[in-house]
DSSP file (Angstrom, degrees, kcal/mol; ACC not computed):
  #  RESIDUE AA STRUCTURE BP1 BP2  ACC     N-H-->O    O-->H-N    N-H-->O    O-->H-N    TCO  KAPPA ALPHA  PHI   PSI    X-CA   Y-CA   Z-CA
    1    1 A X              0   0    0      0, 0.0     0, 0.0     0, 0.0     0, 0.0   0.000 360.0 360.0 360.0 141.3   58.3   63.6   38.7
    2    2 A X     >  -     0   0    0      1,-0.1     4,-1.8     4,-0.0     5,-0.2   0.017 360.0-120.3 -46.3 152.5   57.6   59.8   40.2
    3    3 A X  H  > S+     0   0    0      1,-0.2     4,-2.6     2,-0.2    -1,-0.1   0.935 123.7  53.3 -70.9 -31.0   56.6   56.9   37.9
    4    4 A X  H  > S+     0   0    0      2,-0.2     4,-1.1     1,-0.2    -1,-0.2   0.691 114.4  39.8 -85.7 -17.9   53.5   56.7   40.0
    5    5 A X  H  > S+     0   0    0      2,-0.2     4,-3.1     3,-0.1     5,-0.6   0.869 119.9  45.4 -80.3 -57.5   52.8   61.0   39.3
    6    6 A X  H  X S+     0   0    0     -4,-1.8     4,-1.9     1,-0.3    -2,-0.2   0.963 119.8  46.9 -73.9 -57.8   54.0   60.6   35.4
    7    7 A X  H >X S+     0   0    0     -4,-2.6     4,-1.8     1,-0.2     3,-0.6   0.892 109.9  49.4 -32.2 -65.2   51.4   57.1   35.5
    8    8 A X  H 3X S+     0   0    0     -4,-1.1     4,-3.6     1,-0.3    -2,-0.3   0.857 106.3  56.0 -90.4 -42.7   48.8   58.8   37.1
    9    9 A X  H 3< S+     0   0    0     -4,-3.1    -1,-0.3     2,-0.2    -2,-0.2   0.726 109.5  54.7 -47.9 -18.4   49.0   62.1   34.1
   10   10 A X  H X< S+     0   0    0     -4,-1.9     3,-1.4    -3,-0.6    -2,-0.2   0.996 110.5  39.1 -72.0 -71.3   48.5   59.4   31.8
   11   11 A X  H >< S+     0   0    0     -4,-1.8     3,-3.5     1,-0.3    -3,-0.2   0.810 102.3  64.4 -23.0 -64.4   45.5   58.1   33.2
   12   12 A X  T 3< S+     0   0    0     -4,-3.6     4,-0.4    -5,-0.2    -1,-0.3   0.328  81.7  88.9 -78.5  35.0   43.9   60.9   34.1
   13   13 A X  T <  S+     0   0    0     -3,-1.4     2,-1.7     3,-0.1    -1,-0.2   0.544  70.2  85.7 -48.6 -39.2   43.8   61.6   30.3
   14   14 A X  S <  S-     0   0    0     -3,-3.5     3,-0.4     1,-0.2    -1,-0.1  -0.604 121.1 -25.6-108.2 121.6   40.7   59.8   30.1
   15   15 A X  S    S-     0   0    0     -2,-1.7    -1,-0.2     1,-0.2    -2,-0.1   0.390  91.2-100.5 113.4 -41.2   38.3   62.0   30.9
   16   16 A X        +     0   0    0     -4,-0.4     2,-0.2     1,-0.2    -1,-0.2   0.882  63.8 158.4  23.9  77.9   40.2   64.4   32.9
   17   17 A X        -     0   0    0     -3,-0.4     2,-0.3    -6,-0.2    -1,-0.2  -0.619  48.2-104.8-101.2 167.5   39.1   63.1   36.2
   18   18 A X        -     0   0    0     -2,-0.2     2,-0.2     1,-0.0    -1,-0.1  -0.554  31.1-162.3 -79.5 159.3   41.3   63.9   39.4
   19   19 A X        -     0   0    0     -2,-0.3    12,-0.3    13,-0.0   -11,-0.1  -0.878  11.3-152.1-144.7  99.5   43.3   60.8   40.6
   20   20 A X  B     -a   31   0A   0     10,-3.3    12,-1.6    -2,-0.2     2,-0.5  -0.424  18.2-115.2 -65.9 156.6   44.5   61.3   44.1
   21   21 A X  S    S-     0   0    0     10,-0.2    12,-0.2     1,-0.1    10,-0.1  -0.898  77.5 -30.1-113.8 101.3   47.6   59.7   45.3
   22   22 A X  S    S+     0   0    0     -2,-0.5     2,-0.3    10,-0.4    11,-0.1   0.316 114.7  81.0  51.1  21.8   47.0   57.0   48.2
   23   23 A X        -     0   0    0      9,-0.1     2,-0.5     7,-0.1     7,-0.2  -0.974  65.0-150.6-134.8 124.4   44.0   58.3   49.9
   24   24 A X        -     0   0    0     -2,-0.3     2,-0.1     7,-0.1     3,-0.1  -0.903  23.7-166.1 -99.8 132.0   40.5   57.7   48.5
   25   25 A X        -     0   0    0     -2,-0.5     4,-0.2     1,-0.2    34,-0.2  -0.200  39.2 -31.4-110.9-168.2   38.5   60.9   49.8
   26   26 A X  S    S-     0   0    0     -2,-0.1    -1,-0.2     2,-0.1    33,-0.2   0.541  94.5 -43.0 -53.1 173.4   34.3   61.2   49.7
   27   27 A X  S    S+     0   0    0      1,-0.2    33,-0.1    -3,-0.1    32,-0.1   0.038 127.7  28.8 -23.9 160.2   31.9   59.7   47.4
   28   28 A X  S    S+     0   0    0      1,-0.1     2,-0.2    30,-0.1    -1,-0.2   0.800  92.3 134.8  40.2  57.8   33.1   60.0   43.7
   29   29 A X        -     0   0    0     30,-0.4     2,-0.3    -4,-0.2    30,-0.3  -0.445  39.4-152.7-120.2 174.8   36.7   60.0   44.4
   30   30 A X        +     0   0    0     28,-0.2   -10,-3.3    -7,-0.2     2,-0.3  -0.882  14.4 169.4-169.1 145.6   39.7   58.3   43.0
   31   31 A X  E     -aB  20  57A   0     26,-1.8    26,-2.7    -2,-0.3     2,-0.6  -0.974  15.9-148.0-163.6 107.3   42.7   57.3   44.2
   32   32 A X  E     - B   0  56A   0    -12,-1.6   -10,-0.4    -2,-0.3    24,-0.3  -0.944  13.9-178.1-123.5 157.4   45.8   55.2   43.2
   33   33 A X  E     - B   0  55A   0     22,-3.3    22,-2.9    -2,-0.6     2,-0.3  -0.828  22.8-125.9-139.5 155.0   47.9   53.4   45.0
   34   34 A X  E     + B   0  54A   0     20,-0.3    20,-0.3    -2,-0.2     3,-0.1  -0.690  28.5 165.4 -95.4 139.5   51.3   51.0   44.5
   35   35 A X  E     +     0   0A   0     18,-3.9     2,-0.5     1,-0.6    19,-0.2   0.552  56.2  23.8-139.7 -23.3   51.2   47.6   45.9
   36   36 A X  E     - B   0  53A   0     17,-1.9    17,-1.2     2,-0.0    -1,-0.6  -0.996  55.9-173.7-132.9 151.0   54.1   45.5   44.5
   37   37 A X  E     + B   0  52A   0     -2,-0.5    15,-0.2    15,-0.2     2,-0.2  -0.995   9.9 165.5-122.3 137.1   57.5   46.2   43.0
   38   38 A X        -     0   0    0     13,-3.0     2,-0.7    -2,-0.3    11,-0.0  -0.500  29.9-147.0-163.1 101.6   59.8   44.4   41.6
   39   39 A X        +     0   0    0      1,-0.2    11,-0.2    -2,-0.2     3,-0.1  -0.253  19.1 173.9 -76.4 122.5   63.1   44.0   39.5
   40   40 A X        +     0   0    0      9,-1.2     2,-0.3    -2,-0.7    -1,-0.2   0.803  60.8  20.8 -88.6 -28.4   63.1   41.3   37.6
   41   41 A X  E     -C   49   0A   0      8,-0.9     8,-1.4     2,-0.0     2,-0.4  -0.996  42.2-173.3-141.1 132.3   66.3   41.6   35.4
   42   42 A X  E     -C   48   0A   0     -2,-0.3     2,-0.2     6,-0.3     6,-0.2  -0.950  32.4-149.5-152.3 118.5   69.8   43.8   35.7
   43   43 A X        -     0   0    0      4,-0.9     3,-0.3    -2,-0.4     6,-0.0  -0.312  35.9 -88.3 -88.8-174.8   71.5   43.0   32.1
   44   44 A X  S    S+     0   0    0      1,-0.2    -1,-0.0    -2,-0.2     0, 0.0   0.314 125.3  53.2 -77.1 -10.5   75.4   43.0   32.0
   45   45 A X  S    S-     0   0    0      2,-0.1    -1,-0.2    88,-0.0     0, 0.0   0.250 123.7 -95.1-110.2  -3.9   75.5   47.2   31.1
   46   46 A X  S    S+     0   0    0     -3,-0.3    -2,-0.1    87,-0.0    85,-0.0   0.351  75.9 144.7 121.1 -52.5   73.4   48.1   34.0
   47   47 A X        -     0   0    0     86,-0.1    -4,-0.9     1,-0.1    85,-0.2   0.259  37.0-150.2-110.4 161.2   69.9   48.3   32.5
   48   48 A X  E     -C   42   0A   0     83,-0.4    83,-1.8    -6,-0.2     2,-0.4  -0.898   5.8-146.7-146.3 158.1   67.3   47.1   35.1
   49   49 A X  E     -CD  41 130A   0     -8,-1.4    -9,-1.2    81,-0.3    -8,-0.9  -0.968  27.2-169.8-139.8 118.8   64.0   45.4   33.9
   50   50 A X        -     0   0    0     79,-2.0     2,-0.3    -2,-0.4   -11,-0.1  -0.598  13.2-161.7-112.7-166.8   61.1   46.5   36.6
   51   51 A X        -     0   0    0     77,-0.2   -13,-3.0    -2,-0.2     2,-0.2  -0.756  17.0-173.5-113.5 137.4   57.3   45.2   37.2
   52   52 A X  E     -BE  37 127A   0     75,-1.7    75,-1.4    -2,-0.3   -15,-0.2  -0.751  16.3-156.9-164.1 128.8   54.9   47.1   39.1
   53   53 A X  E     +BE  36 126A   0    -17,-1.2   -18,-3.9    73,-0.2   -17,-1.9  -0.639  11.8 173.2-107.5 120.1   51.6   47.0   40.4
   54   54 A X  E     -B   34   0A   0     71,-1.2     2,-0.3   -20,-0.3    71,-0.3  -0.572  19.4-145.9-139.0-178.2   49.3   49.6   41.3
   55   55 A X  E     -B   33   0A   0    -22,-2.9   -22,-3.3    -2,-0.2     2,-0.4  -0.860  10.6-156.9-153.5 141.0   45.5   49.3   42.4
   56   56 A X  E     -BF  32 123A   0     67,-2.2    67,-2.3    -2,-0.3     2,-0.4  -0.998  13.5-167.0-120.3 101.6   42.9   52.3   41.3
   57   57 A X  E     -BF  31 122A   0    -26,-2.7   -26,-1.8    -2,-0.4     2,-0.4  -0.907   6.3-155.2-119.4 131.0   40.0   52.5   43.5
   58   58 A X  E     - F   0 121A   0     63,-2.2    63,-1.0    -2,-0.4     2,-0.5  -0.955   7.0-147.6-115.1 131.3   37.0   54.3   42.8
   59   59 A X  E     + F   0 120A   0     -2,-0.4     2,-0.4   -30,-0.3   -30,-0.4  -0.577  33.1 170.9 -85.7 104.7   34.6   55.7   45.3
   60   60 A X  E     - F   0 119A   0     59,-2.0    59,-3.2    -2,-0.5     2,-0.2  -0.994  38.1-119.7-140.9-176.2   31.1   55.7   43.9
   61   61 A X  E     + F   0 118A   0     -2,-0.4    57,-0.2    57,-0.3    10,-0.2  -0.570  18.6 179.2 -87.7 122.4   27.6   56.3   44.9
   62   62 A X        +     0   0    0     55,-1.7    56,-0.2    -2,-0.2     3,-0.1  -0.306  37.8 134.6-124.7  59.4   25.5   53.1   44.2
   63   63 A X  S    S+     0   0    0      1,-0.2     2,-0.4    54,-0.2    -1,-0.1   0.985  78.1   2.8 -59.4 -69.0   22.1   55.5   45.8
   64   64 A X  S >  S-     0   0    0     53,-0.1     3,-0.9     1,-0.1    -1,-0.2  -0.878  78.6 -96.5-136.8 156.0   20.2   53.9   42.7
   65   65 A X  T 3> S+     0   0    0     -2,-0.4     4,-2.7     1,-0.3     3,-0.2   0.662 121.6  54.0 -13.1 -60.4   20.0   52.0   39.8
   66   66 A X  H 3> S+     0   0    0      1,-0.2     4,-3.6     2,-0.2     5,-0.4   0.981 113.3  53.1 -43.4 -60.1   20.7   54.8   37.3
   67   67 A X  H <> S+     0   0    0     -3,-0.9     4,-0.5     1,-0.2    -2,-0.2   0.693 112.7  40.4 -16.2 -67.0   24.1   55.2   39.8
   68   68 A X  H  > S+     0   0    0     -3,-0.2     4,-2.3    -4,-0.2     5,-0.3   0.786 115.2  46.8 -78.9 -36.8   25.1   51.8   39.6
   69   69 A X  H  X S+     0   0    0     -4,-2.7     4,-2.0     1,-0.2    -2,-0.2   0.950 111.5  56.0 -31.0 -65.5   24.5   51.2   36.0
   70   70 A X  H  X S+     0   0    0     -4,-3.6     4,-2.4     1,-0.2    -2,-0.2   0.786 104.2  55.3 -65.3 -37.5   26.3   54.5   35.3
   71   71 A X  H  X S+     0   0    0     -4,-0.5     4,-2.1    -5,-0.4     5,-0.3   0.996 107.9  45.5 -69.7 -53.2   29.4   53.4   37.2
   72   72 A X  H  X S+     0   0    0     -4,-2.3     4,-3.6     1,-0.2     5,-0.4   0.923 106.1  58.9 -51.2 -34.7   29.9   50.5   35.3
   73   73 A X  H  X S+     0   0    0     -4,-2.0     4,-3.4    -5,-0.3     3,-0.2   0.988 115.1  39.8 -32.6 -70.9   29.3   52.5   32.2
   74   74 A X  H >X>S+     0   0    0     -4,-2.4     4,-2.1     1,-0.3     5,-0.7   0.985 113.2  53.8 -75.0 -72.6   32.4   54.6   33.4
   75   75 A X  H 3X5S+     0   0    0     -4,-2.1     4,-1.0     1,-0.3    -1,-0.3   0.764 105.9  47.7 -31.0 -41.9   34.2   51.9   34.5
   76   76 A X  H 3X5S+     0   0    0     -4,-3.6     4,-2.0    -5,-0.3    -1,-0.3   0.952 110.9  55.9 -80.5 -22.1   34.2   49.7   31.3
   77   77 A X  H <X5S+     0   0    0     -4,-3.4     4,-4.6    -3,-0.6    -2,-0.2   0.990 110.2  47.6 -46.4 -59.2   35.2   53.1   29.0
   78   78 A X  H  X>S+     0   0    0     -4,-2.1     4,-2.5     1,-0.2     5,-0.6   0.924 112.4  45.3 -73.7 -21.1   38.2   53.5   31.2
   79   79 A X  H  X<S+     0   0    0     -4,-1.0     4,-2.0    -5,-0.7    -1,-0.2   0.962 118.3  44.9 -57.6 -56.0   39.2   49.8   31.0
   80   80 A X  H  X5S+     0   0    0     -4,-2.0     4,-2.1     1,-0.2     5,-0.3   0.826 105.8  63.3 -30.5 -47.6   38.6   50.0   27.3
   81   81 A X  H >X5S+     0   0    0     -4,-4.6     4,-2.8     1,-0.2     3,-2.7   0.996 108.2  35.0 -56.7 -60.3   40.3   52.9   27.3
   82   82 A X  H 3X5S+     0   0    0     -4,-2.5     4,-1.3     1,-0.3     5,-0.3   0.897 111.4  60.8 -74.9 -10.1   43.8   51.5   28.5
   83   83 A X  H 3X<S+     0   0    0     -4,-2.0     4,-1.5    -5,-0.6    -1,-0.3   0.861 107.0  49.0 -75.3 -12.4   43.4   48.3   26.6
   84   84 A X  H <X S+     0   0    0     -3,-2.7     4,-1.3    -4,-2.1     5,-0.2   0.952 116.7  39.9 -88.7 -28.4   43.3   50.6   23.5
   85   85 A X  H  <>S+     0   0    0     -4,-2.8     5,-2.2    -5,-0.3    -1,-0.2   0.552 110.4  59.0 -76.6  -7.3   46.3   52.5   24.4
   86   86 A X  H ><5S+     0   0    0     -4,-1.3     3,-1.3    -5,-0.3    -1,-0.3   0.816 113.1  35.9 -63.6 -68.3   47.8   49.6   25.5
   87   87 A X  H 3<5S+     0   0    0     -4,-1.5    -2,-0.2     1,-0.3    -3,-0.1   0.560 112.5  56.7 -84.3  -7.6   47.4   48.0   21.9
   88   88 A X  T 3<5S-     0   0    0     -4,-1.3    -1,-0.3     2,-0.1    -2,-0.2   0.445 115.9-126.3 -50.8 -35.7   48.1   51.2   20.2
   89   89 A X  T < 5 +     0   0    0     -3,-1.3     2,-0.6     1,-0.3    -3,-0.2   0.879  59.8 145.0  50.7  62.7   51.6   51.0   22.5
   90   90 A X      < +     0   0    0     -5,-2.2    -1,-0.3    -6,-0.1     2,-0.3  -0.984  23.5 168.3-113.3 134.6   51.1   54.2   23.8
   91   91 A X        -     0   0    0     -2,-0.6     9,-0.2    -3,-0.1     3,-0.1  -0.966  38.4 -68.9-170.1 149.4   52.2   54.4   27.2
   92   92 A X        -     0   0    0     -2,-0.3     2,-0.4     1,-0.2     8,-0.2   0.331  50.7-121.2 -61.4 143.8   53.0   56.6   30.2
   93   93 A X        -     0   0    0    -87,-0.2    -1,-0.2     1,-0.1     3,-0.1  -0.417  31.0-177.9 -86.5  76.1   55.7   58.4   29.6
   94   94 A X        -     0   0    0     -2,-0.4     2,-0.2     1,-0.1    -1,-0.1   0.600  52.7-100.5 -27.9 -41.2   58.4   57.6   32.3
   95   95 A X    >   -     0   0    0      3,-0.3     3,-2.6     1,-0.1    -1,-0.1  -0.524  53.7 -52.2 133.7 171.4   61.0   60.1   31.0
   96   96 A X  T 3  S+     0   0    0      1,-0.3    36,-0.2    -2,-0.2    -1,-0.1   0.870 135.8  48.1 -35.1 -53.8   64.5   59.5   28.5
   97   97 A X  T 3  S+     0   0    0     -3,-0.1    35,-2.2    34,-0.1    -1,-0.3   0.807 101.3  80.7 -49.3 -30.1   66.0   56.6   31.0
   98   98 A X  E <   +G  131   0A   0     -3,-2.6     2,-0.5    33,-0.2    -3,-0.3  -0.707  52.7 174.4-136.8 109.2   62.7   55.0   31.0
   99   99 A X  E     -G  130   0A   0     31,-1.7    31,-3.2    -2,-0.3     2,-0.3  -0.977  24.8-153.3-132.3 120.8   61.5   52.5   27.8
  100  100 A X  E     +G  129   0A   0     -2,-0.5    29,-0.2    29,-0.3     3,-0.1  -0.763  20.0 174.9 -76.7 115.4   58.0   51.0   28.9
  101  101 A X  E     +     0   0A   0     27,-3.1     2,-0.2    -2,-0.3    28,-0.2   0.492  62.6  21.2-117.5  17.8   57.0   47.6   27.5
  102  102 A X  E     +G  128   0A   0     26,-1.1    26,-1.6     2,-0.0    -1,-0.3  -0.943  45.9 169.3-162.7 130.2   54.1   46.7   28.9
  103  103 A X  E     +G  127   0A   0     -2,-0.2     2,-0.4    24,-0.2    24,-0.2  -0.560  29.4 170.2-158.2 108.0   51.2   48.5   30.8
  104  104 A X  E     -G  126   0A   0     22,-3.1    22,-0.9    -2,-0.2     2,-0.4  -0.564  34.5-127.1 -90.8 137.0   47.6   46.0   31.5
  105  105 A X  E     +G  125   0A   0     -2,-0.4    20,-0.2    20,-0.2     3,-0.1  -0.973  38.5 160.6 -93.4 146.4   44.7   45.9   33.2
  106  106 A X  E     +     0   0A   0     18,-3.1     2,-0.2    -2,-0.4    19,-0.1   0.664  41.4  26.8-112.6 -62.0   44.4   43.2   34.9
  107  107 A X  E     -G  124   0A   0     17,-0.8    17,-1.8    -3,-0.1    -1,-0.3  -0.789  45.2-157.1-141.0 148.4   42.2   42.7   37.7
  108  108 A X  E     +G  123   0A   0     -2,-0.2    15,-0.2    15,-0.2    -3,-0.0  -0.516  16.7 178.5-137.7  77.5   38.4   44.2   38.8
  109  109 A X  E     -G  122   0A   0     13,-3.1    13,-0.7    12,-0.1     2,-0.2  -0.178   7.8-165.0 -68.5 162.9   37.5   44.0   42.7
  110  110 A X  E     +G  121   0A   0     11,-0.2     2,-0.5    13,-0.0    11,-0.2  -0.700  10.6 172.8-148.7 117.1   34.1   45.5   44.0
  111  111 A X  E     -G  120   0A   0      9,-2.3     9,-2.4    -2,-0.2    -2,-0.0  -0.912  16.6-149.3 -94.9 121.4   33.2   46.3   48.0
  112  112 A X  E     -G  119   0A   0     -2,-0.5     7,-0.2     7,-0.2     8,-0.1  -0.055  20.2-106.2 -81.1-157.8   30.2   48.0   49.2
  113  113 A X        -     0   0    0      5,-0.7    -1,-0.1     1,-0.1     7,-0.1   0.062  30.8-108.1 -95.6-149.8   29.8   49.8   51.8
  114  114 A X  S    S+     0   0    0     -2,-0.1    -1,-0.1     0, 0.0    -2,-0.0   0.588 126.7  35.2-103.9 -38.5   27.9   48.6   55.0
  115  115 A X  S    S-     0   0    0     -3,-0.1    -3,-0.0     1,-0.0     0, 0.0   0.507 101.0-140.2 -73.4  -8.8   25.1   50.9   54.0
  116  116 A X  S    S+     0   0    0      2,-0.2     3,-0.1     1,-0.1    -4,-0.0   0.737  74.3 117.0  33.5  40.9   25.6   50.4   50.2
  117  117 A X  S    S+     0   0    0      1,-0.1   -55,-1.7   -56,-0.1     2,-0.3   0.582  82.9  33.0 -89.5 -26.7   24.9   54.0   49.8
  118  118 A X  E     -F   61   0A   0    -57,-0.2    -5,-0.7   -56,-0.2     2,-0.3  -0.914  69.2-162.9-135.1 159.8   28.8   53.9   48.3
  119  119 A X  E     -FG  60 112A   0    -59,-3.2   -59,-2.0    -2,-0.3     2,-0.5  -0.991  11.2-142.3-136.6 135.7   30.4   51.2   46.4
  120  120 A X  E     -FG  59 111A   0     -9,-2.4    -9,-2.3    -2,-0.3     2,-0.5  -0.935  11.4-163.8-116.8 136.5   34.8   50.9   45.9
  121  121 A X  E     -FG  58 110A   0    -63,-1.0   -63,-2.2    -2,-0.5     2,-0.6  -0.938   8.1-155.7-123.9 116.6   35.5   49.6   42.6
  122  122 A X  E     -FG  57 109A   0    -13,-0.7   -13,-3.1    -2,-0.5     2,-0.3  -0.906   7.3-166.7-120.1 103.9   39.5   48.3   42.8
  123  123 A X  E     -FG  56 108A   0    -67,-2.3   -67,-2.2    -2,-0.6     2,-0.5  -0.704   6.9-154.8 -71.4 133.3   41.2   48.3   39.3
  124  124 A X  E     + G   0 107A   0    -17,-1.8   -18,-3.1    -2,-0.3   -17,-0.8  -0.891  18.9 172.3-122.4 134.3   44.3   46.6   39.4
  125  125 A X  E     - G   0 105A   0     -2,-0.5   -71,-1.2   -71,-0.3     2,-0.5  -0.923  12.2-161.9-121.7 121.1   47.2   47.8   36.3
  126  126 A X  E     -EG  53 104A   0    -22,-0.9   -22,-3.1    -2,-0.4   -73,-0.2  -0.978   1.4-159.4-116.8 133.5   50.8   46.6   36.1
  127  127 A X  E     -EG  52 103A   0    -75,-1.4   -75,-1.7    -2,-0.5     2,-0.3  -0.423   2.4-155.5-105.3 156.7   53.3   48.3   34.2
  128  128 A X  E     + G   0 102A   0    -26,-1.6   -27,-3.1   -77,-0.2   -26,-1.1  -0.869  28.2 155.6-151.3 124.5   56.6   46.6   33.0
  129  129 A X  E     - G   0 100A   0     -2,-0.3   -79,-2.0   -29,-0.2     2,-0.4  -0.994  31.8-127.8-152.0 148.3   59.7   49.0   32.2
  130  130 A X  E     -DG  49  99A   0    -31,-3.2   -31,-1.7    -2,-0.4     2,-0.9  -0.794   9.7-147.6-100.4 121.2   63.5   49.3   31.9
  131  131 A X  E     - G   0  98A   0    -83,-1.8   -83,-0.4    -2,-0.4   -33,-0.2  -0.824  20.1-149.3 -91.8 103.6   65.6   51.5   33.3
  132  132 A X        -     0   0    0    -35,-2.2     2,-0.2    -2,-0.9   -86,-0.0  -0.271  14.9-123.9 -62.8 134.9   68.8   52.4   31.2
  133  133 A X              0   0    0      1,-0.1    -1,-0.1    -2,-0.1   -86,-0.1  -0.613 360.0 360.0 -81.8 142.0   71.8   53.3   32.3
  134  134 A X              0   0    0     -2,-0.2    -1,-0.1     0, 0.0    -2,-0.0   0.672 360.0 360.0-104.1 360.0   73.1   56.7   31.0
């Protein structure tokens, strides 16, 4: 499986919402997507040191008050949520090769629609992990 599949079973842990991969589909959707990569380090053995950047948009209905309230609601759990697993140093599990040493939120965009009947709420998470040579 991809770092961005193995990421995205992690995630949808809270909760057990679907998380689509690079299409966000009708109201009350969710959908991540990769938007940088980058290796930052190749030790003397091989080992490679990555950063990577994803964005998590969710599609919701901001019809009424209750709506919008309720999204933020949902929205600050799951932040909380990876800042505790984050400080717990629990984190996706990439597979044997794969030792993760960092994995944030970051970042919180919001766009509305034109109609503001739907609102996209764009979490942005970077991961930081080493790939070992076997």
């Amino acid at each position: 499986m991809s770092v961005i599949g193995k990421i995205q079973d992690f995630l949808m842990e809270y909760q057990s919402f679907e998380l689509l991969t690079d299409v966000v589909g009708e109201s009350e959707s969710y959908a991540i997507f990769p938007i940088a990569s980058s290796k930052i380090v190749q030790d003397t053995v091989g080992n490679k040191t990555y950063v990577r950047e994803f964005k998590i948009v969710f599609k919701k209905s901001l019809i009424d008050e209750v709506s919008r309230q309720s999204n933020h609601d949902w929205l600050e759990g799951f932040c909380d949520w990876i800042e505790e697993q984050t400080d717990n140093g629990n984190f996706p599990d990439l597979g044997n090769d794969y030792i993760v040493s960092e994995f944030v939120f970051y970042d919180l965009v919001f766009n509305p629609s034109e109609d503001f009947m739907d609102g996209v709420y764009s979490l942005l998470i970077r991961i930081t992990y080493k790939k070992e040579v076997q």
